[in-house]
C-alpha positions as CSV (number, residue, x, y, z in Angstrom):
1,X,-0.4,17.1,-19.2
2,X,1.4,13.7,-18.6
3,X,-0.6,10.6,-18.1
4,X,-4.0,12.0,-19.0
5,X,-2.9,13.7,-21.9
6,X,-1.2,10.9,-22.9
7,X,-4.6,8.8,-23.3
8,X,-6.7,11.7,-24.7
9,X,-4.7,11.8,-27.4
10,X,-5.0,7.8,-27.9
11,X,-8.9,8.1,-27.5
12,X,-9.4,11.4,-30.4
13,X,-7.1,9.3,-32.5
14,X,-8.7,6.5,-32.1
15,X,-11.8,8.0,-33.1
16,X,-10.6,9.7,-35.8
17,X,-9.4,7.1,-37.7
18,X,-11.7,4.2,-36.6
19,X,-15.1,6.2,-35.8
20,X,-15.1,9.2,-38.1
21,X,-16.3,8.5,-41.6
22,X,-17.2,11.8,-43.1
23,X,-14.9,13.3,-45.4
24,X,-13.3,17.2,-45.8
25,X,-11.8,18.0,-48.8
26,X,-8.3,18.3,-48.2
27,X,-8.2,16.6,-45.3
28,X,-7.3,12.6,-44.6
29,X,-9.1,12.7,-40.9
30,X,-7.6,8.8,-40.7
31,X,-4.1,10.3,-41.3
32,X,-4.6,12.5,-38.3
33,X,-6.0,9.8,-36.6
34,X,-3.0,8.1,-37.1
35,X,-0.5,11.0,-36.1
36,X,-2.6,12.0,-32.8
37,X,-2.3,8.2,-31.7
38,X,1.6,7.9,-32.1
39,X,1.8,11.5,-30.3
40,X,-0.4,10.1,-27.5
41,X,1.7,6.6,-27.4
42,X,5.2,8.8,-27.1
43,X,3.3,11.2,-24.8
44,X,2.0,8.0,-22.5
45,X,5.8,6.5,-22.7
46,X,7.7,10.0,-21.9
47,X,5.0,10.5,-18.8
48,X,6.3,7.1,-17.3
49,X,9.7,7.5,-17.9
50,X,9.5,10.6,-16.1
51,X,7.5,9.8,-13.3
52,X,10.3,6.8,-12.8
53,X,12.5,8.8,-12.6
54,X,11.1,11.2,-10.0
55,X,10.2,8.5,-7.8
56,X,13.9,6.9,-7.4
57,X,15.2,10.4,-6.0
58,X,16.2,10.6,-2.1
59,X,15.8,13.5,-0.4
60,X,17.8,14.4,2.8
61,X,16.3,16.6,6.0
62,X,19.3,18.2,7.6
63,X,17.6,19.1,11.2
64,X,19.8,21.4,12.9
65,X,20.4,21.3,17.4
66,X,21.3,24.5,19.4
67,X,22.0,24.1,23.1
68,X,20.6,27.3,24.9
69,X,23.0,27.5,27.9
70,X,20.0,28.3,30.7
71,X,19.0,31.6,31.6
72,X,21.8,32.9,34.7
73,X,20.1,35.0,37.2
């Protein structure tokens, strides 16, 4: 879900609280506007930090040699 998810969030919040202008009783659609774009902004900000941090890791191939003495007749 990283990145993409990230934004999605942003954009249904977005709309939510900016778009949206019908009403449910009971419900305050801007208030979850609101809450889906600050889950979608700590979403964006936890995908980056973690793909930062995958990409400064080093990875070692240990290749191993065997001499095979030749075949004695």
């Amino acid at each position: 879900m990283g990145i993409g998810g990230g934004i999605a969030l942003l954009v249904i919040g977005a709309i939510l609280s900016f778009a949206v202008s019908d009403a449910i009783e009971g419900v305050n659609l801007e208030m979850i506007g609101y809450i889906c774009m600050g889950a979608g902004a700590l979403m964006l900000i936890l995908a980056l930090i973690l793909n930062a941090q995958r990409r400064n890791t080093s990875h070692v191939a240990v290749v191993e040699h065997r001499e095979v003495p030749p075949p004695t007749v």
